[in-house]
PQR file with spaces between the fields and no chain letter, atoms N, CA, C, O and H, PARSE charges and radii, in Angstrom:
ATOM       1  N    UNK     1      -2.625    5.004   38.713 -0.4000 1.5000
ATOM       2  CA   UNK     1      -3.365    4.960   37.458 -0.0000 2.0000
ATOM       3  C    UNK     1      -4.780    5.508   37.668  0.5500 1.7000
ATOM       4  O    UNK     1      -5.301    6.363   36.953 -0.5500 1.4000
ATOM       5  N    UNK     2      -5.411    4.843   38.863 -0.4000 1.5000
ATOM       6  CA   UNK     2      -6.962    5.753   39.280 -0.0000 2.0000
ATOM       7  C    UNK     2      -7.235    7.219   39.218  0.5500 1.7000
ATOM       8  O    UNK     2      -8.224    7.834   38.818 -0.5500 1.4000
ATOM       9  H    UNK     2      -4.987    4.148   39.444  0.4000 1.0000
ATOM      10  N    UNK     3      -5.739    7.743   39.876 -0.4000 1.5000
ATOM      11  CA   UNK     3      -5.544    9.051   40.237 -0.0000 2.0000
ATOM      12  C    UNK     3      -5.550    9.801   39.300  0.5500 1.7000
ATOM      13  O    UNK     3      -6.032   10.929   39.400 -0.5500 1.4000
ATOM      14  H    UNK     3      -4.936    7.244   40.201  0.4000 1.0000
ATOM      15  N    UNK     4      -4.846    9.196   37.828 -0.4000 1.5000
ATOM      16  CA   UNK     4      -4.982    9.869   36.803 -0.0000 2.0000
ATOM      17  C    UNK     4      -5.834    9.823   36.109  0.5500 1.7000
ATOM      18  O    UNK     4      -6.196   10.880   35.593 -0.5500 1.4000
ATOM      19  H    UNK     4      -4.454    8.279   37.746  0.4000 1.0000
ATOM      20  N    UNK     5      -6.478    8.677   35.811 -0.4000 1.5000
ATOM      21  CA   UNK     5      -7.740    8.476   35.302 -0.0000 2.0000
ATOM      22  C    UNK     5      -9.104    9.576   35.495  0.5500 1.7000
ATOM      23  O    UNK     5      -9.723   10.290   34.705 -0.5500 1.4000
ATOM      24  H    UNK     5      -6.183    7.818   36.230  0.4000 1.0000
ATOM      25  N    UNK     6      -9.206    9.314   36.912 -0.4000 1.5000
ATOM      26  CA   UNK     6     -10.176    9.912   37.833 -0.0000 2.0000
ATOM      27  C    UNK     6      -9.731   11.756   38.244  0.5500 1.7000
ATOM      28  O    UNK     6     -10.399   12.476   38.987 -0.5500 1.4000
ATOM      29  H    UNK     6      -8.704    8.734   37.553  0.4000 1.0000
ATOM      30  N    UNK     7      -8.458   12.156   37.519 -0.4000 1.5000
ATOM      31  CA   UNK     7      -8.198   13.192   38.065 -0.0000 2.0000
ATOM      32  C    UNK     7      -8.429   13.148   39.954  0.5500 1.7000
ATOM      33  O    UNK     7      -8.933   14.109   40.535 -0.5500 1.4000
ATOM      34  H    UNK     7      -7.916   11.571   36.915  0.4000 1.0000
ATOM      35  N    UNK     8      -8.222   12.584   40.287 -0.4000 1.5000
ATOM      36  CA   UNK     8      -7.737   13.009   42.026 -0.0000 2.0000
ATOM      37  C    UNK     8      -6.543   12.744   42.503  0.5500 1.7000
ATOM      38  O    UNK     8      -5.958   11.664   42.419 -0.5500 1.4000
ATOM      39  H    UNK     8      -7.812   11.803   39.816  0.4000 1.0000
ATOM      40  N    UNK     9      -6.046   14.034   43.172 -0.4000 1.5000
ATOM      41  CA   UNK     9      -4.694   14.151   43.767 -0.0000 2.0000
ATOM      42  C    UNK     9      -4.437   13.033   44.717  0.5500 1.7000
ATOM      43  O    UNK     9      -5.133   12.512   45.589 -0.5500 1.4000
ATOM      44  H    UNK     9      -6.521   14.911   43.241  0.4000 1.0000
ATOM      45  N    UNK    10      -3.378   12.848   44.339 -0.4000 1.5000
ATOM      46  CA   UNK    10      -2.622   11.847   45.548 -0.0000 2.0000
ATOM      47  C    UNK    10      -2.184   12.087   46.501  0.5500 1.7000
ATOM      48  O    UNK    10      -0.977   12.299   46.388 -0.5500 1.4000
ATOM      49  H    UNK    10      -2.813   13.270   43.630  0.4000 1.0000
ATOM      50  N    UNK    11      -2.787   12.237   48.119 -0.4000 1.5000
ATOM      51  CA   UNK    11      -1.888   12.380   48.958 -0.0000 2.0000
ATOM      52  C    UNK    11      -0.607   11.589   49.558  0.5500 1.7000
ATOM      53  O    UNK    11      -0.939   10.607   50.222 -0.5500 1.4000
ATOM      54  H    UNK    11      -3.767   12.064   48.211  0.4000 1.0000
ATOM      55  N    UNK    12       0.779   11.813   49.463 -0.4000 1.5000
ATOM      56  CA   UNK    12       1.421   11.017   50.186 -0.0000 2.0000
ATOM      57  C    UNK    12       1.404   10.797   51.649  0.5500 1.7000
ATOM      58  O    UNK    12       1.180   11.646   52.511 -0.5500 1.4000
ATOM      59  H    UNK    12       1.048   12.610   48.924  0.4000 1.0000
ATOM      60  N    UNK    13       1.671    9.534   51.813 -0.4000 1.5000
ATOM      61  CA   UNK    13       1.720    9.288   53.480 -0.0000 2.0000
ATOM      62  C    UNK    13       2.967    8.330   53.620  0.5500 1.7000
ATOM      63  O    UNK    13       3.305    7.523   52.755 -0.5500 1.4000
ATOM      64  H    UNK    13       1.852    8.844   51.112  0.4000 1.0000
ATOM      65  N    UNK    14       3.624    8.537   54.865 -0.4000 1.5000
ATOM      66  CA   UNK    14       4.887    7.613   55.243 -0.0000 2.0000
ATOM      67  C    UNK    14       4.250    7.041   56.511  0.5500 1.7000
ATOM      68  O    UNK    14       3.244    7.503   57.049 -0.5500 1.4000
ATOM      69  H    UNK    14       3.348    9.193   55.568  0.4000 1.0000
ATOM      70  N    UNK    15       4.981    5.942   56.943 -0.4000 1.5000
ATOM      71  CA   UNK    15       4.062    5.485   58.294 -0.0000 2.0000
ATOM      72  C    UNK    15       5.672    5.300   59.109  0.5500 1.7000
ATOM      73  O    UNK    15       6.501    4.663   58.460 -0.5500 1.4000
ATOM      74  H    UNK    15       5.799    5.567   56.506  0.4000 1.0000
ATOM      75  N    UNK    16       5.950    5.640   59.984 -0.4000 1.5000
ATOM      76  CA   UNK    16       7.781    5.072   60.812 -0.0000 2.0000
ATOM      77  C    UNK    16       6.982    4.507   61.994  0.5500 1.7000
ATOM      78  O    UNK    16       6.003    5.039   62.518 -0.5500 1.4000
ATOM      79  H    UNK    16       5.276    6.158   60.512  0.4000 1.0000
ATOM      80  N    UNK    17       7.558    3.346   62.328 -0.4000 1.5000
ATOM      81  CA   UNK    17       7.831    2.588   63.816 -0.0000 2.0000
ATOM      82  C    UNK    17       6.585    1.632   63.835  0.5500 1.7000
ATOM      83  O    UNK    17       6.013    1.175   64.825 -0.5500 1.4000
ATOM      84  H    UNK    17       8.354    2.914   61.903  0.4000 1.0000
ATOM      85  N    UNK    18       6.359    1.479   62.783 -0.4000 1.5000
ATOM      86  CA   UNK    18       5.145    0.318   62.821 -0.0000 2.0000
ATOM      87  C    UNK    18       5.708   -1.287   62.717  0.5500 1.7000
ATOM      88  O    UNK    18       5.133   -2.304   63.105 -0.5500 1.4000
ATOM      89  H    UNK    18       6.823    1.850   61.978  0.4000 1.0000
ATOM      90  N    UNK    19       7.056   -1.151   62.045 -0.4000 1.5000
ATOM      91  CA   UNK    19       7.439   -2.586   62.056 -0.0000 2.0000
ATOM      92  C    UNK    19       8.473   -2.825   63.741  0.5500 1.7000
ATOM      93  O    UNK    19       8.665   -3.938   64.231 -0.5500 1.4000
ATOM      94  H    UNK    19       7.523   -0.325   61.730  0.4000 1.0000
ATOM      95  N    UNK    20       8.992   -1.524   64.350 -0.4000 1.5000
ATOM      96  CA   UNK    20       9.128   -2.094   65.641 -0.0000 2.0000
ATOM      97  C    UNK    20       8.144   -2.145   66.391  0.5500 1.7000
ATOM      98  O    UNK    20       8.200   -2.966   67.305 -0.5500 1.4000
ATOM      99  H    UNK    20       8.837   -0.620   63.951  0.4000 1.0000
ATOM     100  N    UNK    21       6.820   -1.220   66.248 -0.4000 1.5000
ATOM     101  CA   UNK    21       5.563   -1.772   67.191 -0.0000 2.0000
ATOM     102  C    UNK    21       5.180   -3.007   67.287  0.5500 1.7000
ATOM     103  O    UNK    21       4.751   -3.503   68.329 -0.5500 1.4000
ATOM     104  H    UNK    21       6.774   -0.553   65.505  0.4000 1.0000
ATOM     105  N    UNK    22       5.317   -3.660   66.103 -0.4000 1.5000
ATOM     106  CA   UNK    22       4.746   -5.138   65.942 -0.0000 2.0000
ATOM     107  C    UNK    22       5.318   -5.555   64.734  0.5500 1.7000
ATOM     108  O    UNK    22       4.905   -5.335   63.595 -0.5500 1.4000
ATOM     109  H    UNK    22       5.666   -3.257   65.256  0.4000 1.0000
ATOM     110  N    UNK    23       6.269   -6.154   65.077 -0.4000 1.5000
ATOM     111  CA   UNK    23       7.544   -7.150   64.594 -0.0000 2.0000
ATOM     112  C    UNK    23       7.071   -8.529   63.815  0.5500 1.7000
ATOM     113  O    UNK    23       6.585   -9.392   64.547 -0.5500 1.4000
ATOM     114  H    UNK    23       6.604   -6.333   66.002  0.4000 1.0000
ATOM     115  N    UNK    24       7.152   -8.785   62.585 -0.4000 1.5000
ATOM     116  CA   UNK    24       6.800   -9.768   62.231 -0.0000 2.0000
ATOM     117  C    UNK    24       6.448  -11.250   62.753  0.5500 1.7000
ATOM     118  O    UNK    24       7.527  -11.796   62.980 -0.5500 1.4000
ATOM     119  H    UNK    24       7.546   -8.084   61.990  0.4000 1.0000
ATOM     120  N    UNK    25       5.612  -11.938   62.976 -0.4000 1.5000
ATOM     121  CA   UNK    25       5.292  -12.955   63.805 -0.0000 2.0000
ATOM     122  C    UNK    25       5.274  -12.472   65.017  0.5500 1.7000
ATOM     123  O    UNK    25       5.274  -13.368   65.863 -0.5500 1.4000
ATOM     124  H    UNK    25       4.735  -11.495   62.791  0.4000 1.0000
ATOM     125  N    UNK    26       5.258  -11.280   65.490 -0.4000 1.5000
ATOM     126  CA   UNK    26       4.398  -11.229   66.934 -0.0000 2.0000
ATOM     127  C    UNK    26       3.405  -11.006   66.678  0.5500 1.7000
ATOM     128  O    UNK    26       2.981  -10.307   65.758 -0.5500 1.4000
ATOM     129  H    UNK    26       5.259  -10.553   64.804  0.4000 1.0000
ATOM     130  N    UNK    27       2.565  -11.889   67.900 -0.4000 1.5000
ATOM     131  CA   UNK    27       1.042  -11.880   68.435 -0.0000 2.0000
ATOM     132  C    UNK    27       0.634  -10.343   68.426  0.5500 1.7000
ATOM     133  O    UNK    27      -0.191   -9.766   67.717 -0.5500 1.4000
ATOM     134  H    UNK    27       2.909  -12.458   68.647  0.4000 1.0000
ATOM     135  N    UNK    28       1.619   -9.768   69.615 -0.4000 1.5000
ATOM     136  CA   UNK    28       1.052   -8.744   70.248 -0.0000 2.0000
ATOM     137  C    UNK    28       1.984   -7.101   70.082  0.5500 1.7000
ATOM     138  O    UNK    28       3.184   -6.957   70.316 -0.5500 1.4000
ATOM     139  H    UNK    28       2.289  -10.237   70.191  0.4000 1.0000
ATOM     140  N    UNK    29       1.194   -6.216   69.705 -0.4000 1.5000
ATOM     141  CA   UNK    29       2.050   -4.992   69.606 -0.0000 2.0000
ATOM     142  C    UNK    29       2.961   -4.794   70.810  0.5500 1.7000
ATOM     143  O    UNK    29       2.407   -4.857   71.907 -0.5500 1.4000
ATOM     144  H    UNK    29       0.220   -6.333   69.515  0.4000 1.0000
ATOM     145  N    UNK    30       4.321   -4.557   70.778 -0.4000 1.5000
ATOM     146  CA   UNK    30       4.884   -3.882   72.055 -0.0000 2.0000
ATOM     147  C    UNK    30       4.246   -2.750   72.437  0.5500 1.7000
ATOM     148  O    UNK    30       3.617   -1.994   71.697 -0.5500 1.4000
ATOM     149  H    UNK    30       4.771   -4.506   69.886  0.4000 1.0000
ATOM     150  N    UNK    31       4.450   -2.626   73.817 -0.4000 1.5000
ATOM     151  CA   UNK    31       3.639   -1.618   74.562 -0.0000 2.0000
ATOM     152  C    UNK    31       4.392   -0.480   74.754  0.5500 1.7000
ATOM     153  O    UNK    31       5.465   -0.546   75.354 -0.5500 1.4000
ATOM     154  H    UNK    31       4.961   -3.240   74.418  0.4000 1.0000
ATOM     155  N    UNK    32       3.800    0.942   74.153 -0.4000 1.5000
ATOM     156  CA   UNK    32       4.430    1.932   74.342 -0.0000 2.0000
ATOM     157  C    UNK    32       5.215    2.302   73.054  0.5500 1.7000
ATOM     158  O    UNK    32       5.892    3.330   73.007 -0.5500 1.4000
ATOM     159  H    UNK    32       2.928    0.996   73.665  0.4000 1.0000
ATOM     160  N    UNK    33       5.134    1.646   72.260 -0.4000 1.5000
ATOM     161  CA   UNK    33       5.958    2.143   70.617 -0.0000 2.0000
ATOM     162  C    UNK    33       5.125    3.158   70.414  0.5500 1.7000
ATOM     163  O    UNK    33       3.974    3.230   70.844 -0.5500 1.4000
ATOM     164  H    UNK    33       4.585    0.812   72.298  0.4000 1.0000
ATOM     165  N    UNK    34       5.716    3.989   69.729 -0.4000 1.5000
ATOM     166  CA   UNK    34       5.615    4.943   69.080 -0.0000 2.0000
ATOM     167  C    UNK    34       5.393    4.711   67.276  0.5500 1.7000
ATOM     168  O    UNK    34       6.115    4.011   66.568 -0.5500 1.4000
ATOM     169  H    UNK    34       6.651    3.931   69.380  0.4000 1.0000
ATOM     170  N    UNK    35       4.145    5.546   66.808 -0.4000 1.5000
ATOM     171  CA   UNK    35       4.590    5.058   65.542 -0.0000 2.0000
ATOM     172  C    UNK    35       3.898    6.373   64.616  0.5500 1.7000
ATOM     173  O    UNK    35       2.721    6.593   64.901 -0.5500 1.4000
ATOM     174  H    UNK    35       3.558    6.115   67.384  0.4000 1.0000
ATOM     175  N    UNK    36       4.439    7.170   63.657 -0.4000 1.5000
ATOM     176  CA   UNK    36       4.337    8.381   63.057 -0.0000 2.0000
ATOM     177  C    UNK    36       3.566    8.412   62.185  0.5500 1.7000
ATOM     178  O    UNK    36       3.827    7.413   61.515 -0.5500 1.4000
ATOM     179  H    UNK    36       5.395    6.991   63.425  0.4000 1.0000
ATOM     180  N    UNK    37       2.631    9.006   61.670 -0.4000 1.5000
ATOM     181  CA   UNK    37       2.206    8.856   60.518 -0.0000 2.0000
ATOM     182  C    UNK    37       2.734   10.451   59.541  0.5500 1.7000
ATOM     183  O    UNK    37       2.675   11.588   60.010 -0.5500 1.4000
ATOM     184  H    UNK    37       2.419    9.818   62.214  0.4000 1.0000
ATOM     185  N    UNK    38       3.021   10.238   58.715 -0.4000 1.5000
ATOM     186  CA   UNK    38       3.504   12.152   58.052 -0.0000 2.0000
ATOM     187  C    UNK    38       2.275   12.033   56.355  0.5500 1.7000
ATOM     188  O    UNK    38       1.923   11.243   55.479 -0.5500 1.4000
ATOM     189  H    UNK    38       3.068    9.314   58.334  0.4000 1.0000
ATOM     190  N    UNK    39       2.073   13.538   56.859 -0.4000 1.5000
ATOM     191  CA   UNK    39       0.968   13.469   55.316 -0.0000 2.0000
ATOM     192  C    UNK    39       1.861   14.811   54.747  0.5500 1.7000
ATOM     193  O    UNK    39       2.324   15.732   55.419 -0.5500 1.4000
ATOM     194  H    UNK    39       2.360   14.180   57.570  0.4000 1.0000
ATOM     195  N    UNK    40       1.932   14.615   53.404 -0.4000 1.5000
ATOM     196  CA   UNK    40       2.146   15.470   52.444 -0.0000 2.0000
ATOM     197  C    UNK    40       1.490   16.583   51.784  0.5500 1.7000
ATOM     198  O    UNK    40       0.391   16.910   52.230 -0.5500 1.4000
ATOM     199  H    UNK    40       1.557   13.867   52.857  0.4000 1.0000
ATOM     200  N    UNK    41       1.811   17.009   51.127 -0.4000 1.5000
ATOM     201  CA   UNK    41       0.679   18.150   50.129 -0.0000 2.0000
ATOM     202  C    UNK    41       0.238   17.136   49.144  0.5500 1.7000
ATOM     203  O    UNK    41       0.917   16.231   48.659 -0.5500 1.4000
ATOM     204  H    UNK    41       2.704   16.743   50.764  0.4000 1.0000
ATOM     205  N    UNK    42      -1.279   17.489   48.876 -0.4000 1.5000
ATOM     206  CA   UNK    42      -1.839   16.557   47.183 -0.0000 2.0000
ATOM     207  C    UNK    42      -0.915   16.826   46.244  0.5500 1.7000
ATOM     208  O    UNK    42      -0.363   17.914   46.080 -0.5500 1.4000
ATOM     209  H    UNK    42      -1.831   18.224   49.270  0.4000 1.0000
ATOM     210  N    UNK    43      -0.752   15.892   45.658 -0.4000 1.5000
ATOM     211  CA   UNK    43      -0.214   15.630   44.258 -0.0000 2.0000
ATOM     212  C    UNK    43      -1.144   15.654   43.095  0.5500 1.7000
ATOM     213  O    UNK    43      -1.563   14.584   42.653 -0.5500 1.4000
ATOM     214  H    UNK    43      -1.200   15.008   45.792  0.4000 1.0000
ATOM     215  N    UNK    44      -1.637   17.217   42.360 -0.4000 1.5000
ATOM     216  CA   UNK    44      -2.425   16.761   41.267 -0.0000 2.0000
ATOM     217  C    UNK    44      -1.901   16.102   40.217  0.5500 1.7000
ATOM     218  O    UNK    44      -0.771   16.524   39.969 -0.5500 1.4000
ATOM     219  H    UNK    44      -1.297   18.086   42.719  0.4000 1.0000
ATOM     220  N    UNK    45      -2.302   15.128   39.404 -0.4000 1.5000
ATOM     221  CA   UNK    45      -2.080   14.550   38.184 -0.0000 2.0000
ATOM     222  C    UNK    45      -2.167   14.900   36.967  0.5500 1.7000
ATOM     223  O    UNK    45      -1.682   14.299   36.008 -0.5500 1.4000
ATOM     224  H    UNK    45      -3.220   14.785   39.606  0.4000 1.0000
ATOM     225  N    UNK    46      -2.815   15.927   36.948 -0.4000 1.5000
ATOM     226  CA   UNK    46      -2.699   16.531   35.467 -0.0000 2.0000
ATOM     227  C    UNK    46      -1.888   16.784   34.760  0.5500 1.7000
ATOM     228  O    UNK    46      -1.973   16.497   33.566 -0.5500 1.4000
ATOM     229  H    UNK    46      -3.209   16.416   37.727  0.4000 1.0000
ATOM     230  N    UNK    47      -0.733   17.469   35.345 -0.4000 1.5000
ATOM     231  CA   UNK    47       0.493   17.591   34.783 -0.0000 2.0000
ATOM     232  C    UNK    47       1.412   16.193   34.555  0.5500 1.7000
ATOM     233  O    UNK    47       2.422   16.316   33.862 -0.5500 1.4000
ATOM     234  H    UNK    47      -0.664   17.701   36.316  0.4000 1.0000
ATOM     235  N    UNK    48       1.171   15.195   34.979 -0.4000 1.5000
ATOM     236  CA   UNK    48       1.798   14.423   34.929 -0.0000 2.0000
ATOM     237  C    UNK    48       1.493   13.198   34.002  0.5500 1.7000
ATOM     238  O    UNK    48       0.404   12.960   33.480 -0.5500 1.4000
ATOM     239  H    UNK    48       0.351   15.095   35.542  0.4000 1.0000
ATOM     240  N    UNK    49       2.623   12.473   33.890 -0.4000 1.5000
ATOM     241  CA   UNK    49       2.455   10.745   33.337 -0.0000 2.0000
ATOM     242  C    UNK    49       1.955   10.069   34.304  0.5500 1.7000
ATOM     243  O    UNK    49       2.045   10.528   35.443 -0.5500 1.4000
ATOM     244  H    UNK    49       3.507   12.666   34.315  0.4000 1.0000
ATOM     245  N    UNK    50       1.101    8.408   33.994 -0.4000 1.5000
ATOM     246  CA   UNK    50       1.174    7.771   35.271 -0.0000 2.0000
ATOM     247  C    UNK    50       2.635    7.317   35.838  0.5500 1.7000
ATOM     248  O    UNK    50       2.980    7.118   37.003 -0.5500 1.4000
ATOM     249  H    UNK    50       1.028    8.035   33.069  0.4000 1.0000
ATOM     250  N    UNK    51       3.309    7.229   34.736 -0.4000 1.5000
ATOM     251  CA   UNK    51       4.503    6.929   35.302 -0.0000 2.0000
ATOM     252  C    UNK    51       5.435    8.133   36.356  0.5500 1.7000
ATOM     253  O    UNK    51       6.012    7.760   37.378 -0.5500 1.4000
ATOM     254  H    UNK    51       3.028    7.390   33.790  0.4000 1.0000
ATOM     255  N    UNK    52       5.437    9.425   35.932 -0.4000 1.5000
ATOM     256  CA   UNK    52       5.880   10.717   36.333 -0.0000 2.0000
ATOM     257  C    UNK    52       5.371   11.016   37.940  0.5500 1.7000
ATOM     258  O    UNK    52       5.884   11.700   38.825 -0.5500 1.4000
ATOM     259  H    UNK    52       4.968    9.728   35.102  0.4000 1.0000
ATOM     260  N    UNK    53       4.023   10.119   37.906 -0.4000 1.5000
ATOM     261  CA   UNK    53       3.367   10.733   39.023 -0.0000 2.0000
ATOM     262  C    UNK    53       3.934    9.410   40.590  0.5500 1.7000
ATOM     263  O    UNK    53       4.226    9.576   41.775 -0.5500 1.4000
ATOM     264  H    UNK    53       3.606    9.563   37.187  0.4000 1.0000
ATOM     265  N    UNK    54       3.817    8.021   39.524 -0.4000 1.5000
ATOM     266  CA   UNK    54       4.427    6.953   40.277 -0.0000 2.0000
ATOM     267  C    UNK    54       5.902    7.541   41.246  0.5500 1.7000
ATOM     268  O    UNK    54       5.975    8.023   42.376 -0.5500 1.4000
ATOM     269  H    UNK    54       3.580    7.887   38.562  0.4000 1.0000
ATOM     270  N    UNK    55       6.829    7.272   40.326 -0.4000 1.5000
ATOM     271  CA   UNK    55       8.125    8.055   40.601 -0.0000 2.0000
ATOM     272  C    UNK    55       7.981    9.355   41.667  0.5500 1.7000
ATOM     273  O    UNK    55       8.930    9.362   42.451 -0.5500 1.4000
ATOM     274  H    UNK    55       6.770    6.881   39.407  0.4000 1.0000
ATOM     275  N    UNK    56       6.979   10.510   41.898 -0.4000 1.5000
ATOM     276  CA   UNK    56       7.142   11.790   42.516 -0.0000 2.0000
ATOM     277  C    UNK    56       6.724   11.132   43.836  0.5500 1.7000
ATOM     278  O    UNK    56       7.287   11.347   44.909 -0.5500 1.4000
ATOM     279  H    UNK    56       6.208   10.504   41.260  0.4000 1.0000
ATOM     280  N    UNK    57       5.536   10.197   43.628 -0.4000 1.5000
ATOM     281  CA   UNK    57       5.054   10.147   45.200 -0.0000 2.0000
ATOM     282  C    UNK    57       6.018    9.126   45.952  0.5500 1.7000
ATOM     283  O    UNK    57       6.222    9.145   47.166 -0.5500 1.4000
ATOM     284  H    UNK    57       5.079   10.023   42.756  0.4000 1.0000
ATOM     285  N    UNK    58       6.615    8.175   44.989 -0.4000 1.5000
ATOM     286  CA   UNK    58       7.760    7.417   46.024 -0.0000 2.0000
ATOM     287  C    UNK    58       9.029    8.247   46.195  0.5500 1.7000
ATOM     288  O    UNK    58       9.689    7.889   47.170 -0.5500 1.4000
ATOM     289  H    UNK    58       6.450    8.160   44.003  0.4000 1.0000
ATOM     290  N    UNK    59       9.597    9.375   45.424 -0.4000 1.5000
ATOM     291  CA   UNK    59      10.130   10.246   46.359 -0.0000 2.0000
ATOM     292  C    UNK    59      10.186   10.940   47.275  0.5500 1.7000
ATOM     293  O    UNK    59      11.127   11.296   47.984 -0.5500 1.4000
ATOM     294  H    UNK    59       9.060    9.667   44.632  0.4000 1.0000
ATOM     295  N    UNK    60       8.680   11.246   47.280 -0.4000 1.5000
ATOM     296  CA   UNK    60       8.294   11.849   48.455 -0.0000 2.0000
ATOM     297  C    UNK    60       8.368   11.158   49.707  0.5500 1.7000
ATOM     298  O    UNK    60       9.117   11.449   50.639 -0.5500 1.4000
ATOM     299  H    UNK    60       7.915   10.956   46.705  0.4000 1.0000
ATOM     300  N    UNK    61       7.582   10.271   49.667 -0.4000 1.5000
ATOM     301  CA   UNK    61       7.493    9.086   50.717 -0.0000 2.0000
ATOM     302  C    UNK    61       8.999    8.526   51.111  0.5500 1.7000
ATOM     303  O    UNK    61       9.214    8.570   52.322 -0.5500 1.4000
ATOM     304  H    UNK    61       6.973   10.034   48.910  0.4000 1.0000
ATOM     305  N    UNK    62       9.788    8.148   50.520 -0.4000 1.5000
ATOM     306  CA   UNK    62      11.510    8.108   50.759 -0.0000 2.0000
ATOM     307  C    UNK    62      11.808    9.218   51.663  0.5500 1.7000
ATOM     308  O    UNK    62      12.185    8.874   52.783 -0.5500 1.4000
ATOM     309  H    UNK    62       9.613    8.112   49.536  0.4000 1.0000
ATOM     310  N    UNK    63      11.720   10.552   51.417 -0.4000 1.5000
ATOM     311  CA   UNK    63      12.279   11.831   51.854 -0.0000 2.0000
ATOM     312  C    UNK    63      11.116   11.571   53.052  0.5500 1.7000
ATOM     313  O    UNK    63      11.736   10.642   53.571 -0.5500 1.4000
ATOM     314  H    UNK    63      11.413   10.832   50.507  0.4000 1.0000
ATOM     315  N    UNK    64      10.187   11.656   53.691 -0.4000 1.5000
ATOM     316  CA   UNK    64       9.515   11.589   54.561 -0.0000 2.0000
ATOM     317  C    UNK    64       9.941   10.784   55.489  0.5500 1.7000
ATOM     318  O    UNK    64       9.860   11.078   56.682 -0.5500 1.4000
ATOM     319  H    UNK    64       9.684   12.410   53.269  0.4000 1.0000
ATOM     320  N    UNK    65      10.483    9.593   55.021 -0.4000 1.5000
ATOM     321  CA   UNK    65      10.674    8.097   55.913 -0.0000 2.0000
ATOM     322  C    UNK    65      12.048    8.689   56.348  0.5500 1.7000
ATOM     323  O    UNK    65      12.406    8.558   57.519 -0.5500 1.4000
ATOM     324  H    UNK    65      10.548    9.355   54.052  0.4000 1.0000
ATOM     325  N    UNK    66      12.775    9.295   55.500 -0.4000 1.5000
ATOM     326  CA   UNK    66      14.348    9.128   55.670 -0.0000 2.0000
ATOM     327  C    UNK    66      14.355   10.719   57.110  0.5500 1.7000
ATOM     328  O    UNK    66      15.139   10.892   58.044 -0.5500 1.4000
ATOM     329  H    UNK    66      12.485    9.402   54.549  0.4000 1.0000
ATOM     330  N    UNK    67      13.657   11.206   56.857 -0.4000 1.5000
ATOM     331  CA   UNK    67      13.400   12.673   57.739 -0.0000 2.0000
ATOM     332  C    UNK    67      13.249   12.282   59.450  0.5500 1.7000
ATOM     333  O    UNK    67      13.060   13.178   60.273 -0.5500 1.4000
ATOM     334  H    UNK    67      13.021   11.065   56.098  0.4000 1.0000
């Protein structure tokens, strides 16, 4: 809703291997995980609904995670 408001693009981001780095109720990160971060192209909002724009960036982020 900011994004559209404010006109600024949304970048997507996916994050992988952060929930095996550190596993719910552990203290301490395992040592040596690996964990990805992936950035996308901006998403301008202009063309879009807030709803239109909701929907594009969690596809994106799906297709990123699933990659």
């Amino acid at each position: 809703i900011l994004s559209k408001e404010l006109n600024i693009p949304v970048v997507p981001v996916a994050i992988k291997g952060a929930y095996k780095a550190m596993p719910y109720k552990a203290i301490f990160p395992r040592p040596l995980s690996k964990i990805m971060i992936s950035f996308d192209t901006p998403i301008y909002p202009e063309k879009y609904t807030s709803d239109e724009l909701t929907v594009l960036v969690k596809e994106k982020i799906t297709k990123m995670i699933g990659s």
